[in-house]
Structures are given as structure tokens and as C-alpha cells.
C-alpha positions in Angstrom: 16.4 21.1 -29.8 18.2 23.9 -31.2 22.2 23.9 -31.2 24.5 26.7 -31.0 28.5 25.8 -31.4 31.2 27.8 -30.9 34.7 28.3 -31.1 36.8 29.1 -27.8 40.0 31.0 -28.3 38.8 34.4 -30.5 35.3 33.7 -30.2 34.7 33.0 -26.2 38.0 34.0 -24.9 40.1 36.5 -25.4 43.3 34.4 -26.4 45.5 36.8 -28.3 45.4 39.1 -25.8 46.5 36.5 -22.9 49.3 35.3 -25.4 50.7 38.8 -26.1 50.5 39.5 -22.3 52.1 36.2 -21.6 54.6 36.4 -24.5 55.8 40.2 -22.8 55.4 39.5 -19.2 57.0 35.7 -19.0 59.7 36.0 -21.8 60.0 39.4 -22.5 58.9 39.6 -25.7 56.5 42.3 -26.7 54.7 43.0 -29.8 55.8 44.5 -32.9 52.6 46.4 -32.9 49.1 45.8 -31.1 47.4 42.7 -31.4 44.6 44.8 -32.7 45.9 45.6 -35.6 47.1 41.9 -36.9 46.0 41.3 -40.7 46.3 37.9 -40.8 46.7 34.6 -39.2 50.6 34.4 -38.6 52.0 35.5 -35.3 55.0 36.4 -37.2 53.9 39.4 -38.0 53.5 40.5 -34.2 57.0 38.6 -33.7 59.4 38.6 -36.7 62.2 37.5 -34.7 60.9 34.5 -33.9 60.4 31.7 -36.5 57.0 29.9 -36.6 57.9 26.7 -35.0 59.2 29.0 -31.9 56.2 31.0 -31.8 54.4 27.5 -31.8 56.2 26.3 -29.0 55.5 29.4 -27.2 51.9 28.5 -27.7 51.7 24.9 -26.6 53.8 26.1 -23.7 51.2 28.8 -22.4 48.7 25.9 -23.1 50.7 23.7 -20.3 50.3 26.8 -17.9 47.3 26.5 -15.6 47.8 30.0 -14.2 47.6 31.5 -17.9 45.4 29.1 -19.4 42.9 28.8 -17.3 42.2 32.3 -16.6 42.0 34.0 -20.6 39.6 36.6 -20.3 36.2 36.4 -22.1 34.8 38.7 -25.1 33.1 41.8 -24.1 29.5 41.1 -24.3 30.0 36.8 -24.3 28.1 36.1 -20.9 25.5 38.5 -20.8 24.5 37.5 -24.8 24.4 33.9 -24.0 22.3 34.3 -20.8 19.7 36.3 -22.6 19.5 33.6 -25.3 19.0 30.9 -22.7 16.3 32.7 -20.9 15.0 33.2 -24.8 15.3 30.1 -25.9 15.2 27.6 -22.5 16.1 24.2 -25.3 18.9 25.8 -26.8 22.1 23.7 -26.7 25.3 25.4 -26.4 28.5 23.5 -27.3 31.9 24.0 -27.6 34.9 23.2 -29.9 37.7 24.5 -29.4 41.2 23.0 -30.4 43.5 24.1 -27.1 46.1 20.8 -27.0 46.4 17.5 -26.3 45.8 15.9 -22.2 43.5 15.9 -19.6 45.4 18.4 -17.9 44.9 20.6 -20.7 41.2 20.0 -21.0 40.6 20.5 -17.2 42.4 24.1 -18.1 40.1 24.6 -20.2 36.7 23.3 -18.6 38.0 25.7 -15.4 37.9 28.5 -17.8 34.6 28.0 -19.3 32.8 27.4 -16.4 30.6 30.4 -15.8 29.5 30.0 -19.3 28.7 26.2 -17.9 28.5 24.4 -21.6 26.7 21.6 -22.4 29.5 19.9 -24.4 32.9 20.8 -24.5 35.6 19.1 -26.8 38.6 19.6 -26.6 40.8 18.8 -30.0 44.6 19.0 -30.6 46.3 22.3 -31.6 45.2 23.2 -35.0 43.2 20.6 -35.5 40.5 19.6 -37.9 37.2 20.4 -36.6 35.3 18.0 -39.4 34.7 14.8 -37.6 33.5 16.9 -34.2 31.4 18.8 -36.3 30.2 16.4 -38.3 28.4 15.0 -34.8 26.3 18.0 -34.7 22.6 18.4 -36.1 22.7 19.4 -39.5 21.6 23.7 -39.2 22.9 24.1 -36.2 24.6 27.6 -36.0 28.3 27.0 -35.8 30.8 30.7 -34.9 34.9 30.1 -35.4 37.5 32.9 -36.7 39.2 30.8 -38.5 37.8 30.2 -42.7 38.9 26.3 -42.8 36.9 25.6 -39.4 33.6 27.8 -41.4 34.9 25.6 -44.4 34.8 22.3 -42.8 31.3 23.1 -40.8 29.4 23.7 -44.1 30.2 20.3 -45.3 29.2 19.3 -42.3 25.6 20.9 -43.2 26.0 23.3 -40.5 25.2 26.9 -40.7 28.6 28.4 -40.1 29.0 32.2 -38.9 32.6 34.1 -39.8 33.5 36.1 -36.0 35.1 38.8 -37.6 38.6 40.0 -36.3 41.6 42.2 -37.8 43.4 38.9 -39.1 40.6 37.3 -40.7 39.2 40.1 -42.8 41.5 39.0 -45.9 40.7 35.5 -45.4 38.2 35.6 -48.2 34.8 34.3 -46.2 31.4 36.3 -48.1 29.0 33.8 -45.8 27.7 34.9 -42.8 29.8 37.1 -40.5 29.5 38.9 -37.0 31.8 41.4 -35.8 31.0 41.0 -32.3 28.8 39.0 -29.7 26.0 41.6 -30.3 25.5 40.8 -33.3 25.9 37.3 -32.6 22.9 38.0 -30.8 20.6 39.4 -33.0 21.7 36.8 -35.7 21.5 33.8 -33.5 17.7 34.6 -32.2 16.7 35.5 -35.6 18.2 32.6 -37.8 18.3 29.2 -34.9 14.3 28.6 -35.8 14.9 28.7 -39.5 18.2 27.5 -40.2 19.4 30.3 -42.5 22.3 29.1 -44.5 24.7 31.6 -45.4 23.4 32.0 -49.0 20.1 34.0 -47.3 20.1 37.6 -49.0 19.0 38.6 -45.4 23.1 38.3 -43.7 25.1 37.3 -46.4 28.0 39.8 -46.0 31.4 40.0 -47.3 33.6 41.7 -44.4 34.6 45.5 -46.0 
């Protein structure tokens, strides 16, 4: 059986978006500039004002807020990609990890969200959690997509093939593996490297995000 595993929140779901919206509409609190054009992984830089343990608590409280969390909007291009590669590839596995907080409140938030994607496996980790043990339970090869370097990091130990989803705040972050910059590429990756197991050495994608 072939195994795709993904990330949720910047992979799947559109999650910065929802938090800016959420951050403006709810408290007030709009961006120092787009979301778009974020360089890196602090959400200081969108809101200087605020120190990182308030941004933080921000986050876990939109977590804890059905009618935010459970409605983030998916990636352009996420459900029609992943329907063309089931109908591809009938065996293929799709699983996701995705580290959204701590309860089964939280994880119901999160299964409600997913659902027309309809995964095989969801788990549901802590707030910046380590991904290693959960991906350590997948098949060695199988093709494993986060935004964040130390999840790609962590997966490759794991003897997964890991796949950089390329955004304005990771491009610094020093990945020169495998990298897509959207789920169209995902796709033509995906159906030509799930047979083979390409590891992110092949001469074929290796790419180091310009």
C-alpha cells in the first residue's frame, strides 16, 4: 500500500489566513503587513506589539473556538489533487498529522474540518509538537509534506521521504530536499515518486527554494 502523509495547518488548510482574520475580526488586531508576505516562522513579525507568549495564547484560544476552527479554509487546488490521485492510485493511504492542541474537543474540531477530504488516519498531537514518534509509525518511503523544516527533519530519520510545502516564511529556513510550492506540484511529484520512493537526494526534484 502506498502512504501519503500530510501536514494540516499550511499544507491542507489555510490557517494563517483564519488566524489573521480571527486576530482582526475578534480582537481587533490587524496585521502589520499581509500574511503573504511573512519571512519567517514568528508571528511577531505580523504583530510586534504583542509578545510571543500572547500571540500563543491567541493561538490556543482560536484552537478552543469551534466556529473558527472548524471551518479554516482549504488550499487552492487540495481537494481536487487528492481526488485525482485516489481515482489514480485506488490503494493509496492518505494520513494526517497535524499538531492543533490538546482534547477531544479539539480533535473533533478538527476531524469536522477535514471531513470532505475523509482521511484514513488523523492524529491529532499537541501544539508544536514533535512529529517523530507519529511518524516514526509510518512505512518507511512513504511521502511525508509539512511547512515546517524540523517536522521534514524529524520525518527523514523516520526513513520517510519528506516534501518542504513551500510558503513566504519558510523560504530562509534552509531545506535543499524536496520542495513543492503548491498542491499542483504536489501532484505531479506525488504520482511520479509514491512507486519508487524517491528520497530527496534524487537529481530528478532536489531543489533548494530561490
Amino acid at each position: 500500500m502506498k502512504h501519503l502523509v500530510l501536514d494540516v495547518d499550511g499544507v491542507i488548510l489555510n490557517w494563517l489566513g483564519r488566524f489573521v482574520e480571527y486576530m482582526d475580526v475578534d480582537h481587533g488586531l490587524p496585521p502589520a503587513h499581509p500574511p503573504g508576505e511573512l519571512k519567517d516562522y514568528s508571528m511577531q513579525t505580523l504583530y510586534p506589539d504583542l509578545t510571543s507568549s500572547e500571540i500563543f495564547a491567541h493561538i490556543v484560544q482560536m484552537s478552543r473556538c469551534e466556529h473558527h476552527f472548524s471551518t479554516i479554509p482549504f488550499n487552492n487546488g487540495v481537494l481536487e489533487v487528492i481526488a485525482r490521485m485516489r481515482e489514480v492510485h485506488p490503494g493509496l493511504s492518505i494520513s494526517c498529522v497535524t499538531s492543533a492542541g490538546v482534547g477531544e474537543e479539539i480533535a473533533r474540531f478538527r476531524a469536522t474540518n477535514l471531513a470532505e477530504l475523509a482521511p484514513d488516519a488523523l492524529v491529532v498531537l499537541p501544539l508544536n509538537a514533535d512529529k517523530s514518534i507519529a511518524l516514526s509509525r509510518f512505512p518507511a518511503g512513504s511521502l511525508f509534506v509539512d511547512d515546517l523544516v524540523k517536522n521534514l527533519e524529524a520525518a527523514d530519520r523516520a526513513g520517510l521521504t519528506p516534501v518542504l510545502f513551500a510558503t513566504s516564511y519558510n523560504e530562509d529556513a534552509g531545506w535543499s530536499g524536496l520542495c513543492v510550492r503548491d498542491w499542483q506540484e504536489l501532484e505531479t511529484l506525488a504520482m511520479e515518486t509514491l512507486d519508487r520512493g524517491v528520497r530527496p537526494e534524487d537529481p530528478v526534484y532536489a531543489a533548494r527554494i530561490m
